[in-house]
Structures are given as structure tokens and as C-alpha cells.
CHARMM internal coordinates of N, CA and C (Angstrom, degrees):
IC EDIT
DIST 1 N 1 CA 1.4368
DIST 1 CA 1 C 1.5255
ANGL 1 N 1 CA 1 C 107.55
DIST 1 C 2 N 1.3708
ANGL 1 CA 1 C 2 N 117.49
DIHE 1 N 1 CA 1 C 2 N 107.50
DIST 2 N 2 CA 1.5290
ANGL 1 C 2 N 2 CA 111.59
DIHE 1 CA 1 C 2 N 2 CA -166.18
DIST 2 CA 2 C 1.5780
ANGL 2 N 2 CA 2 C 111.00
DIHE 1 C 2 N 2 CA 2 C -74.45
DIST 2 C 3 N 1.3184
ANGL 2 CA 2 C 3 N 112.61
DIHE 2 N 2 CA 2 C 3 N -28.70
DIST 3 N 3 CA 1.4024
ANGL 2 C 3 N 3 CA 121.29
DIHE 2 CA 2 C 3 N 3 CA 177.17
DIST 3 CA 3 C 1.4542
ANGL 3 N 3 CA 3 C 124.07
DIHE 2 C 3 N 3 CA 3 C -81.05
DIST 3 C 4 N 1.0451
ANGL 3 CA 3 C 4 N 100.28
DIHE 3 N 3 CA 3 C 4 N -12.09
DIST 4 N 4 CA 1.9561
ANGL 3 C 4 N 4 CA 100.69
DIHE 3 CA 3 C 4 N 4 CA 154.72
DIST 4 CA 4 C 0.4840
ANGL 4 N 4 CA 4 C 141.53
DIHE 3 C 4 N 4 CA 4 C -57.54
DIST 4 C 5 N 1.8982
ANGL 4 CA 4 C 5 N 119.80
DIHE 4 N 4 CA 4 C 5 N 118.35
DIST 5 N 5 CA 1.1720
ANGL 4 C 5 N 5 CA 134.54
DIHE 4 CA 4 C 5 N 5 CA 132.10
DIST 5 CA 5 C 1.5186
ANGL 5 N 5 CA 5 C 137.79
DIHE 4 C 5 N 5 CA 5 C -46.00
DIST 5 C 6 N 1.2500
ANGL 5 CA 5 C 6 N 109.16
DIHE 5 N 5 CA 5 C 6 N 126.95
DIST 6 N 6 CA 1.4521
ANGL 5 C 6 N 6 CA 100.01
DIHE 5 CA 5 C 6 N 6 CA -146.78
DIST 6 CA 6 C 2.2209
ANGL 6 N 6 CA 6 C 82.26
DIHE 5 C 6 N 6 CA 6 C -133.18
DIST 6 C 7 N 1.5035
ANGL 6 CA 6 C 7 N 101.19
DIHE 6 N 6 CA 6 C 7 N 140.79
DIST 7 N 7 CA 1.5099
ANGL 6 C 7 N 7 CA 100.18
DIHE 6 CA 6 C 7 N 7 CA 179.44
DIST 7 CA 7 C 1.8775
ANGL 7 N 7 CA 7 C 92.46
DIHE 6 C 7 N 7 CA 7 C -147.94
DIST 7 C 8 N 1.0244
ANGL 7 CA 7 C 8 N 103.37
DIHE 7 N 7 CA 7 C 8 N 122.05
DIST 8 N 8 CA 1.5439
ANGL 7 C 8 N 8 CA 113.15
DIHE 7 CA 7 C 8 N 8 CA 173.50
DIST 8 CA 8 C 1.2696
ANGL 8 N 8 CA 8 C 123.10
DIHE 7 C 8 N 8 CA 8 C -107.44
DIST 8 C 9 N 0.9996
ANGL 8 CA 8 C 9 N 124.50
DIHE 8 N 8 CA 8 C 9 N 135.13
DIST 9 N 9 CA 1.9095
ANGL 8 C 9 N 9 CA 120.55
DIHE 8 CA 8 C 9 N 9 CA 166.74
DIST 9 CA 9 C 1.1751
ANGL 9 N 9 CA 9 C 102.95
DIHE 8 C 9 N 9 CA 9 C -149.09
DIST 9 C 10 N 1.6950
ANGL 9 CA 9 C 10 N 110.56
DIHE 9 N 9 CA 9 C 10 N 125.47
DIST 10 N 10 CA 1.3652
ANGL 9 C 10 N 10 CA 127.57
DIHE 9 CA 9 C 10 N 10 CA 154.91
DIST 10 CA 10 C 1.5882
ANGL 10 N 10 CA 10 C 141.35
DIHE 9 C 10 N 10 CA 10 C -76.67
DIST 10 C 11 N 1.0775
ANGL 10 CA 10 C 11 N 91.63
DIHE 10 N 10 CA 10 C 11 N 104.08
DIST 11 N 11 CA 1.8227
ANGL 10 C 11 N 11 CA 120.59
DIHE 10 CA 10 C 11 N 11 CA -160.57
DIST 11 CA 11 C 1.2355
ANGL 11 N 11 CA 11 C 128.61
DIHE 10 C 11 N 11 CA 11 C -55.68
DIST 11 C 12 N 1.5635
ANGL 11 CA 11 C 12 N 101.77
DIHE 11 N 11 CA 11 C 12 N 2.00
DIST 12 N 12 CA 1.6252
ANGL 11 C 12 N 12 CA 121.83
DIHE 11 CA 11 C 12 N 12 CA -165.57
DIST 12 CA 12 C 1.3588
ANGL 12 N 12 CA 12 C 104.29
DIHE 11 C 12 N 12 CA 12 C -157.28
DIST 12 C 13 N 1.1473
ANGL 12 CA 12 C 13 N 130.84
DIHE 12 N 12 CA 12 C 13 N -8.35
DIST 13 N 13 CA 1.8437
ANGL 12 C 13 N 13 CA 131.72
DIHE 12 CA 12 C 13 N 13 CA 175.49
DIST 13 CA 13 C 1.5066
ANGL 13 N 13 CA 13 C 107.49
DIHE 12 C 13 N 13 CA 13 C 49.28
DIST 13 C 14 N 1.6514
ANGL 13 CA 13 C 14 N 104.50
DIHE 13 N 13 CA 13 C 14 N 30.69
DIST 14 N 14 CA 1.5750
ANGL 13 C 14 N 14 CA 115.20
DIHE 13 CA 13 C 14 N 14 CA 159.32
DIST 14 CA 14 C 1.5426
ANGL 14 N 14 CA 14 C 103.65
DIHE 13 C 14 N 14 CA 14 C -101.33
DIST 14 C 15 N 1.4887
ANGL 14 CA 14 C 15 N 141.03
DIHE 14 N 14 CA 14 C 15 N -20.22
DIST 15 N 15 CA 1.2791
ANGL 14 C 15 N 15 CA 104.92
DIHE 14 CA 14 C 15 N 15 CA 166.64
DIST 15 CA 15 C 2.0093
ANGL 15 N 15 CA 15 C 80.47
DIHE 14 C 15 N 15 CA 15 C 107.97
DIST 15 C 16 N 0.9713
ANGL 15 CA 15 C 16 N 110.85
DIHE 15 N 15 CA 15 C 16 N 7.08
DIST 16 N 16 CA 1.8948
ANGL 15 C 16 N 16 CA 96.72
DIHE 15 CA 15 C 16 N 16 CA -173.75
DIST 16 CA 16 C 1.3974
ANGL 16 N 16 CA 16 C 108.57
DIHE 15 C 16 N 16 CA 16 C -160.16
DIST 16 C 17 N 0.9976
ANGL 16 CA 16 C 17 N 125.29
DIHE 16 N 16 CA 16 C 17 N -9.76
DIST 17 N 17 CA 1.5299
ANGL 16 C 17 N 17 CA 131.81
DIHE 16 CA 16 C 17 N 17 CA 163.84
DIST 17 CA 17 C 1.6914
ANGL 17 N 17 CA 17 C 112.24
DIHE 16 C 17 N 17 CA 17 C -101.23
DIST 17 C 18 N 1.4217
ANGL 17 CA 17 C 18 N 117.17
DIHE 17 N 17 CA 17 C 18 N 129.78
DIST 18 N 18 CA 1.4986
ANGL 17 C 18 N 18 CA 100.97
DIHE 17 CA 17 C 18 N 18 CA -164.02
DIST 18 CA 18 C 1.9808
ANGL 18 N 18 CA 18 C 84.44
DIHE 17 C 18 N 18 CA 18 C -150.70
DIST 18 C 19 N 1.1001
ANGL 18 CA 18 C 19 N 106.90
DIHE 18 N 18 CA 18 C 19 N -178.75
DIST 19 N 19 CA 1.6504
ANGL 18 C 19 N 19 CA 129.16
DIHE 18 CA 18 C 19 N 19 CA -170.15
DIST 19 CA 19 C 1.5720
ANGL 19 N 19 CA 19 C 78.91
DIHE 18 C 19 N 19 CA 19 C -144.46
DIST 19 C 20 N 1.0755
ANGL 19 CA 19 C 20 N 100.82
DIHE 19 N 19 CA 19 C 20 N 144.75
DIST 20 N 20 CA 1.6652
ANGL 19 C 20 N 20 CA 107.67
DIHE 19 CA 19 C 20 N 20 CA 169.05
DIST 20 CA 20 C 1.7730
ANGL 20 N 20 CA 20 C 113.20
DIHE 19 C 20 N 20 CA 20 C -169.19
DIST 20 C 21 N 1.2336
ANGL 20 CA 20 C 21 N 89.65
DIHE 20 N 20 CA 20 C 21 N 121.46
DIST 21 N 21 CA 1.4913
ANGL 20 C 21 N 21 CA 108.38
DIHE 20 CA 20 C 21 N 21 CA -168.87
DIST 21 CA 21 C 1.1164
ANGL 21 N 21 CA 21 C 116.70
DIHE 20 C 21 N 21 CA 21 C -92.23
DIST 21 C 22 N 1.6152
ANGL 21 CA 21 C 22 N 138.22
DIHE 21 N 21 CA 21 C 22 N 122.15
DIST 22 N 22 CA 1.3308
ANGL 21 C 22 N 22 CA 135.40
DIHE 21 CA 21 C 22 N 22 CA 170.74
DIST 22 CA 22 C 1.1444
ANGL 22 N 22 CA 22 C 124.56
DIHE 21 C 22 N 22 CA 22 C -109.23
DIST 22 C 23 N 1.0404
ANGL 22 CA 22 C 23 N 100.94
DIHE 22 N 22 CA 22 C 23 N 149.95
DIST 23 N 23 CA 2.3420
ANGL 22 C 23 N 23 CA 97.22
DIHE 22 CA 22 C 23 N 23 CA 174.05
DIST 23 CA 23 C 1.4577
ANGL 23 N 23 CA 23 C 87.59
DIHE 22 C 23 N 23 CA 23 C -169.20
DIST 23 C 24 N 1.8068
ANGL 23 CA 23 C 24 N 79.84
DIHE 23 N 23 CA 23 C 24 N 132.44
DIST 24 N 24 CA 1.4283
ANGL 23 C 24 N 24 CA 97.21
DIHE 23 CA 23 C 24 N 24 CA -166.78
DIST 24 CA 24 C 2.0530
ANGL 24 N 24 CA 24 C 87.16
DIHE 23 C 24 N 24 CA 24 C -172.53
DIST 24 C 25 N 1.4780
ANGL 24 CA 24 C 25 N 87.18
DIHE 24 N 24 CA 24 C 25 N 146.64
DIST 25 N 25 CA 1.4043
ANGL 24 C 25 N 25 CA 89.86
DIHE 24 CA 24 C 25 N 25 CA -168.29
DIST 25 CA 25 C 1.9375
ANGL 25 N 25 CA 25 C 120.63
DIHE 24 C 25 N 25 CA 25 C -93.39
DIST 25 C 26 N 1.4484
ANGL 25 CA 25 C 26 N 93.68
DIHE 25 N 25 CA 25 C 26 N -1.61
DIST 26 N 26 CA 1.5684
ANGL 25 C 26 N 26 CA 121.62
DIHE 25 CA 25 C 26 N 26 CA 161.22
DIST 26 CA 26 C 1.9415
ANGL 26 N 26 CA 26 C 98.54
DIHE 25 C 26 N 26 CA 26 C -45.02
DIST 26 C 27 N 0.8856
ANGL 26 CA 26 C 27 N 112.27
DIHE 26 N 26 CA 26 C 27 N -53.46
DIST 27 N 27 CA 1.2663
ANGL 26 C 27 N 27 CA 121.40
DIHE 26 CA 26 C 27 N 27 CA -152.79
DIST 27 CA 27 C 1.4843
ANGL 27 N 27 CA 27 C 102.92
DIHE 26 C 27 N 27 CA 27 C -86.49
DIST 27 C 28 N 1.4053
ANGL 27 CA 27 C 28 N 124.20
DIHE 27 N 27 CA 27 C 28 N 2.47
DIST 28 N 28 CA 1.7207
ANGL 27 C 28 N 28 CA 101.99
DIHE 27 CA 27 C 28 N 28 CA 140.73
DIST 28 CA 28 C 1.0928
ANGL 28 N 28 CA 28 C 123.48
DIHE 27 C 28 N 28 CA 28 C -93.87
DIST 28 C 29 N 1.4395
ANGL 28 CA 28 C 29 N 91.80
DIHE 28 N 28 CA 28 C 29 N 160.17
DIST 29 N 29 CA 1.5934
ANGL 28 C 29 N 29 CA 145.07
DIHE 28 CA 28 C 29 N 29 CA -162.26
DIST 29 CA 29 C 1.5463
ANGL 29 N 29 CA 29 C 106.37
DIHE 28 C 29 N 29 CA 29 C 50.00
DIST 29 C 30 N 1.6289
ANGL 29 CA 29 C 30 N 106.52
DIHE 29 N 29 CA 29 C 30 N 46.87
DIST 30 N 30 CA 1.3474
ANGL 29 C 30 N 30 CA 108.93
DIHE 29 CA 29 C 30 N 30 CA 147.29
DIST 30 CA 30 C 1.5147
ANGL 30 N 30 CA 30 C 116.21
DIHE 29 C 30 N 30 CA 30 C -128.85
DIST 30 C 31 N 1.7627
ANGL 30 CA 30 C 31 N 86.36
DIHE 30 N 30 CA 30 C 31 N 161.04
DIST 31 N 31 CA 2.0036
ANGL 30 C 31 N 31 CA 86.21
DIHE 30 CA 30 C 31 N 31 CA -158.97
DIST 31 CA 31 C 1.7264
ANGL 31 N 31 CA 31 C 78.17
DIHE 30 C 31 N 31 CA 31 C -80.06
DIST 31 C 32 N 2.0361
ANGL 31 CA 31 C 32 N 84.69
DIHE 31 N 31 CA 31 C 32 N -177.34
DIST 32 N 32 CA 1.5057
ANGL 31 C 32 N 32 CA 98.70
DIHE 31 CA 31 C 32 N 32 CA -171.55
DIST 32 CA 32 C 1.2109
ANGL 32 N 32 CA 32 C 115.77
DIHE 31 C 32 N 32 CA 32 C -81.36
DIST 32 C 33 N 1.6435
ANGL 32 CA 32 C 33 N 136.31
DIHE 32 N 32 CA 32 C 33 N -20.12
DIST 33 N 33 CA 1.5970
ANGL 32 C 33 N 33 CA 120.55
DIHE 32 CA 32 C 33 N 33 CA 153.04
DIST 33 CA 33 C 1.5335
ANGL 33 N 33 CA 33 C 110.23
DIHE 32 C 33 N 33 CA 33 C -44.82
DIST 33 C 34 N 1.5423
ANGL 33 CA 33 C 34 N 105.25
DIHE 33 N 33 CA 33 C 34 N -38.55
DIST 34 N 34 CA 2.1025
ANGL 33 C 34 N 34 CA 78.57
DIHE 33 CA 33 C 34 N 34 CA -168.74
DIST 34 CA 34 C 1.5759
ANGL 34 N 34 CA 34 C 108.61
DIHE 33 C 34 N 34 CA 34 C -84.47
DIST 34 C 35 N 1.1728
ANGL 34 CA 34 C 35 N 119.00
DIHE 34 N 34 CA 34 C 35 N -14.34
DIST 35 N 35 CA 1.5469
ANGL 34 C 35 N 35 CA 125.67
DIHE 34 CA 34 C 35 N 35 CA 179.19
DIST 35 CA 35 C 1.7896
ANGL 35 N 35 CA 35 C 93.53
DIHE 34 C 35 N 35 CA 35 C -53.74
DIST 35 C 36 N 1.6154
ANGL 35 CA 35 C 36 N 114.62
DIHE 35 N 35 CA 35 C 36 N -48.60
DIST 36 N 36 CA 1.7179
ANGL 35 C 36 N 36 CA 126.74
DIHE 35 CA 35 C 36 N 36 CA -139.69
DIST 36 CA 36 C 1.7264
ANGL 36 N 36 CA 36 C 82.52
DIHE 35 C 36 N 36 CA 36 C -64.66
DIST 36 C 37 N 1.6461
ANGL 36 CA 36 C 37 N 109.83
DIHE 36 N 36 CA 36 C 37 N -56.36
DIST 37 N 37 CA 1.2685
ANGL 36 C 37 N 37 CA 136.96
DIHE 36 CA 36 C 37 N 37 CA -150.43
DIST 37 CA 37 C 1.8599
ANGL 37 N 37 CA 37 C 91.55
DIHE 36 C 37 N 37 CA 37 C -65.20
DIST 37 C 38 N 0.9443
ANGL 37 CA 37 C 38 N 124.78
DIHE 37 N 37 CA 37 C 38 N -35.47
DIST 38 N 38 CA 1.7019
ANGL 37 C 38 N 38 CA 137.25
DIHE 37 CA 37 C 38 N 38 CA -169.80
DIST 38 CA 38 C 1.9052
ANGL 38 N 38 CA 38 C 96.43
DIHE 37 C 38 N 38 CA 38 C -62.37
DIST 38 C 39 N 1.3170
ANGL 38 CA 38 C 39 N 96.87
DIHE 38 N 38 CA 38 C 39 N -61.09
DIST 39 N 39 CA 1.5419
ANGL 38 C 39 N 39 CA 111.24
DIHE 38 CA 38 C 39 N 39 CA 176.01
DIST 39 CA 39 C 1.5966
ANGL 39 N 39 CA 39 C 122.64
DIHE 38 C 39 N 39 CA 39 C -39.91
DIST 39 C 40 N 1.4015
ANGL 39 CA 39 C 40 N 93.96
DIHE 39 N 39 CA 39 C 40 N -67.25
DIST 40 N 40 CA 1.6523
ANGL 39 C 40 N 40 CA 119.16
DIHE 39 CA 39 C 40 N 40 CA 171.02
DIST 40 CA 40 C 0.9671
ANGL 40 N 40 CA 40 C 109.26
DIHE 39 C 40 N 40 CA 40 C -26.27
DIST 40 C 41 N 1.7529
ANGL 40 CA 40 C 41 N 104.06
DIHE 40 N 40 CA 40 C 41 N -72.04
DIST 41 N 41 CA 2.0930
ANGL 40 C 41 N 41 CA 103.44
DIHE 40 CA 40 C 41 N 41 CA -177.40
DIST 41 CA 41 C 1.1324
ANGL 41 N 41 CA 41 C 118.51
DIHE 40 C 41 N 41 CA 41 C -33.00
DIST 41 C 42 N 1.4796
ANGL 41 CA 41 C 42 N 113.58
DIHE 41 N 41 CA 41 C 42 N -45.16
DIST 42 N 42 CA 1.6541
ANGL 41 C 42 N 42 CA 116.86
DIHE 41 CA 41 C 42 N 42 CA -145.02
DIST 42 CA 42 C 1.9958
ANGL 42 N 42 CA 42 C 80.97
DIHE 41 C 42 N 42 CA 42 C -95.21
DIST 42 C 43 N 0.9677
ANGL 42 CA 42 C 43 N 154.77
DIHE 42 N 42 CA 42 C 43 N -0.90
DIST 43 N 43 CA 0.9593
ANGL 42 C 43 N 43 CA 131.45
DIHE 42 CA 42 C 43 N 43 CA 167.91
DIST 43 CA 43 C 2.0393
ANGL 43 N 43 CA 43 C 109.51
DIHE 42 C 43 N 43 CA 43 C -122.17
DIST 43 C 44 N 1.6654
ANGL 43 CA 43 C 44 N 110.24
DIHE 43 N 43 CA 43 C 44 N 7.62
DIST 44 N 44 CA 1.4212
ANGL 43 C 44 N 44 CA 101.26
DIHE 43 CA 43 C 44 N 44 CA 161.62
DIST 44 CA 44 C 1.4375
ANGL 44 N 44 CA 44 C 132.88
DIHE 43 C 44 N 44 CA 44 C -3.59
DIST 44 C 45 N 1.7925
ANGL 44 CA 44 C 45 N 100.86
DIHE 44 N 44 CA 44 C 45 N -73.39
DIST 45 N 45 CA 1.3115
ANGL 44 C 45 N 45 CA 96.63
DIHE 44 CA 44 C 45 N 45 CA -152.16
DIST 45 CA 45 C 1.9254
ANGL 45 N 45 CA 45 C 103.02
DIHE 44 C 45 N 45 CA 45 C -98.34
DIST 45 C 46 N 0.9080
ANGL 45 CA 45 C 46 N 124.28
DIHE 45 N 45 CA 45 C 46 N 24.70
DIST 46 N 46 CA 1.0983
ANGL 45 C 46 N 46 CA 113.88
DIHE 45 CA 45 C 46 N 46 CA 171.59
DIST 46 CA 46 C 2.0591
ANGL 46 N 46 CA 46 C 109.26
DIHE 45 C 46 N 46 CA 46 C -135.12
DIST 46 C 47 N 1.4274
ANGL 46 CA 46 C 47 N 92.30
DIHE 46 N 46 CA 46 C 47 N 20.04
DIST 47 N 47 CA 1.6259
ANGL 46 C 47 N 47 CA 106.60
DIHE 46 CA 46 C 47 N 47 CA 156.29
DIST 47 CA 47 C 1.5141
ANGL 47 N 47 CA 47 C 105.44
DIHE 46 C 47 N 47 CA 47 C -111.18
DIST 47 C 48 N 1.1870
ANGL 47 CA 47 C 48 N 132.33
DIHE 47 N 47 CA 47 C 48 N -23.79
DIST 48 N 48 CA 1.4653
ANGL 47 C 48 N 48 CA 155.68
DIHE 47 CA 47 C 48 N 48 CA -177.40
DIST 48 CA 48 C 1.6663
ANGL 48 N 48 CA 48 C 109.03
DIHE 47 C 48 N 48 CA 48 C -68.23
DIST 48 C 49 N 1.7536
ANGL 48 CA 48 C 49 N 120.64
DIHE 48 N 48 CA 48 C 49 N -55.20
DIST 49 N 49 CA 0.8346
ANGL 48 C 49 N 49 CA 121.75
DIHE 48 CA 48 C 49 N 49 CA 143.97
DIST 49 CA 49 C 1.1292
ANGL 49 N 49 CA 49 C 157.10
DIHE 48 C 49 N 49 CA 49 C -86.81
DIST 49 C 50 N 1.9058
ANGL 49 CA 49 C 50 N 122.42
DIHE 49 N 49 CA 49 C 50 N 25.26
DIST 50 N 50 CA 1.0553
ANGL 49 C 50 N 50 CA 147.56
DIHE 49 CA 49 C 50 N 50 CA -140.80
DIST 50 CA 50 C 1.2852
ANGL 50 N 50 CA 50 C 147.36
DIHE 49 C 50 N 50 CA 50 C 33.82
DIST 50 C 51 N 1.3268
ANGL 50 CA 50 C 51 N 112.48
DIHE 50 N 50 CA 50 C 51 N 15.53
DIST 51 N 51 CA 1.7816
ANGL 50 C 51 N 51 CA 127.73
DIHE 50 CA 50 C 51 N 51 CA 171.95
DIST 51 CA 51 C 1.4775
ANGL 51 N 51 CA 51 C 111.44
DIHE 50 C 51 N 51 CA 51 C -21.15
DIST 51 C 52 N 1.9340
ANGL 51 CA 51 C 52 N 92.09
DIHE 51 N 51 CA 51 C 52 N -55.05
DIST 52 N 52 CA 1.5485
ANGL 51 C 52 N 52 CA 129.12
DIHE 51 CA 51 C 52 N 52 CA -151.02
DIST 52 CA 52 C 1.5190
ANGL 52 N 52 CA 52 C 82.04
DIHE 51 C 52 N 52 CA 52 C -121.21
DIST 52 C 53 N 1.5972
ANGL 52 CA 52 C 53 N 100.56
DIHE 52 N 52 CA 52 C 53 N 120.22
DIST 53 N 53 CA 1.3765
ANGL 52 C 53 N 53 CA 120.70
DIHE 52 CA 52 C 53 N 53 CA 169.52
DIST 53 CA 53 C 1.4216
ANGL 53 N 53 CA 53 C 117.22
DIHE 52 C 53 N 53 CA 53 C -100.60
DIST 53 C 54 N 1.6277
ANGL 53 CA 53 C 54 N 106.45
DIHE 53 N 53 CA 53 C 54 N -36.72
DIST 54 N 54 CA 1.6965
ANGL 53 C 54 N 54 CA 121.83
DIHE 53 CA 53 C 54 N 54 CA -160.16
DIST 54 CA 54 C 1.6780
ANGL 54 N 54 CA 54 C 94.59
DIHE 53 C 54 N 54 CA 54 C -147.65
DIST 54 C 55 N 1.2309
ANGL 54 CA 54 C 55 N 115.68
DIHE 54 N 54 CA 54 C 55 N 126.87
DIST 55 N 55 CA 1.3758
ANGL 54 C 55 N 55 CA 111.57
DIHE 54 CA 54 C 55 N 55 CA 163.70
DIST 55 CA 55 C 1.9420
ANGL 55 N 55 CA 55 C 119.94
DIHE 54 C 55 N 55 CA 55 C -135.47
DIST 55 C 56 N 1.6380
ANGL 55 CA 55 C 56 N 123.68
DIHE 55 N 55 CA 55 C 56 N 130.56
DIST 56 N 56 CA 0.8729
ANGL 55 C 56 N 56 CA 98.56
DIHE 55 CA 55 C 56 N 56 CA 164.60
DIST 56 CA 56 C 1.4887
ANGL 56 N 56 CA 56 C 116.48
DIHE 55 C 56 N 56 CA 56 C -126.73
DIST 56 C 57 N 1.7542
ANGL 56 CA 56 C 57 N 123.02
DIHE 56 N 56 CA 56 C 57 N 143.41
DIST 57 N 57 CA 0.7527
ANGL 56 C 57 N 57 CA 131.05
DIHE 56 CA 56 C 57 N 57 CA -176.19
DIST 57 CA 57 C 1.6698
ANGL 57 N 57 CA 57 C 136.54
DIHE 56 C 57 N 57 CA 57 C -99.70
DIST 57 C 58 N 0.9427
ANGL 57 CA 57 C 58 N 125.04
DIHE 57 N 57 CA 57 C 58 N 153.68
DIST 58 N 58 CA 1.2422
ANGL 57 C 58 N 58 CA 145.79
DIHE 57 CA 57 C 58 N 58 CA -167.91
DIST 58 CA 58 C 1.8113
ANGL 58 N 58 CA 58 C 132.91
DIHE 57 C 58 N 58 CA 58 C -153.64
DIST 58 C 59 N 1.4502
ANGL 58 CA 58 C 59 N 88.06
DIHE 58 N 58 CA 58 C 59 N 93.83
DIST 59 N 59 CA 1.8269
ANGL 58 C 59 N 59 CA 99.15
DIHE 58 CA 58 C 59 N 59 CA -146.86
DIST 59 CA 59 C 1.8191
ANGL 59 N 59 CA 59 C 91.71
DIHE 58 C 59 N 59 CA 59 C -114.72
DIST 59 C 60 N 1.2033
ANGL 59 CA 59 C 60 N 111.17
DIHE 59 N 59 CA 59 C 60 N 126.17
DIST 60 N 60 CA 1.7389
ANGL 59 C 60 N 60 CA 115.91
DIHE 59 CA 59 C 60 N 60 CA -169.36
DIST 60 CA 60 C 1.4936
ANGL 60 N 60 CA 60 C 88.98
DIHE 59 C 60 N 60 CA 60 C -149.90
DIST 60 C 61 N 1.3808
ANGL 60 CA 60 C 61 N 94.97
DIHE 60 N 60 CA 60 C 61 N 152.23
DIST 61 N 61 CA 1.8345
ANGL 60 C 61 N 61 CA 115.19
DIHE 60 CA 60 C 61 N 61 CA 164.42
DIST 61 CA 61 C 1.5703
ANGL 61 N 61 CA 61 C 106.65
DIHE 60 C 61 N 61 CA 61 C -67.68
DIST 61 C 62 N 1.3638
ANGL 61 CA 61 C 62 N 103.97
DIHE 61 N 61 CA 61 C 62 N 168.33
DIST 62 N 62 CA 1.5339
ANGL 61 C 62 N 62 CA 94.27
DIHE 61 CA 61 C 62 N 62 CA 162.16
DIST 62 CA 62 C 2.0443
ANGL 62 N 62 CA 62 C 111.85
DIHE 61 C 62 N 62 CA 62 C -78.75
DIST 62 C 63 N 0.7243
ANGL 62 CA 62 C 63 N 111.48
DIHE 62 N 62 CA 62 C 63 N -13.25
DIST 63 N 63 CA 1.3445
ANGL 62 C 63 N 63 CA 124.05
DIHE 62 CA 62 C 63 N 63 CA 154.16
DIST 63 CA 63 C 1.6444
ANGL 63 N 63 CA 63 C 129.29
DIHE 62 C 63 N 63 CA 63 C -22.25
DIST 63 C 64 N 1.6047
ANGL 63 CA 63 C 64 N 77.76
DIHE 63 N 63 CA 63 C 64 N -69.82
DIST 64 N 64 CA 1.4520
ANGL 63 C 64 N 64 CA 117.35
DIHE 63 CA 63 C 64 N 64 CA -178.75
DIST 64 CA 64 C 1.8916
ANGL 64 N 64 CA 64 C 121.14
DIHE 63 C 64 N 64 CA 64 C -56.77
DIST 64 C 65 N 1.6871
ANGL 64 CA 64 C 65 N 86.65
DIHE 64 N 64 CA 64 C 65 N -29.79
DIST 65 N 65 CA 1.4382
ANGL 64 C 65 N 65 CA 86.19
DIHE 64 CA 64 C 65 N 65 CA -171.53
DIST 65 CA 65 C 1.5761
ANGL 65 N 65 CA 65 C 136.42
DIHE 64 C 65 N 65 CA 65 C -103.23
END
COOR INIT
IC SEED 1 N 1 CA 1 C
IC BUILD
């Protein structure tokens, strides 16, 4: 998503639990499974190889915020 805004915080100061906030204008007029699923991709492979243990998300338009 080239237009992302992207805000992270790690929730445990282990480096693998994170809150992560998006806004990005991709994400209208999609519901919030496909927003979740948008996220996911872009972080696959480093939940795949355990970087990312726990993630929670928070995906809004700039609209939204």
C-alpha cells in the first residue's frame, strides 16, 4: 500500500507483540475482514517465520481518522 501510514507499538518490549495502525486510502469501501486480510499479506512472511508472534490491528481511511 504505497500510501500508508503505518504506526507500530510493541506491547510487550519483546520485539513480537505489536498494535499496528494503518491508514491508507486503499481501504475504502472495503469491509474490515478485507482491510485485516490487506495487512496480513504485507506482513506474511515474517508472521510465517515468527518475527510476529501476536498482532493487533487497526486499519482506517484517512477519512476514518
Amino acid at each position: 500500500m504505497s500510501d500508508a501510514k503505518v504506526a507500530v507499538v510493541d506491547r510487550t518490549g519483546t520485539m513480537d507483540h505489536f498494535n499496528v495502525e494503518v491508514v491508507s486510502g486503499m481501504f475504502e469501501g472495503k469491509n474490515l475482514l478485507d482491510r485485516h486480510r490487506m495487512i496480513y499479506q504485507a506482513l506474511d512472511e515474517p508472521m510465517k517465520d515468527g518475527r510476529i508472534h501476536a498482532v493487533e490491528l487497526q486499519a482506517k481511511t484517512p477519512d476514518e481518522t
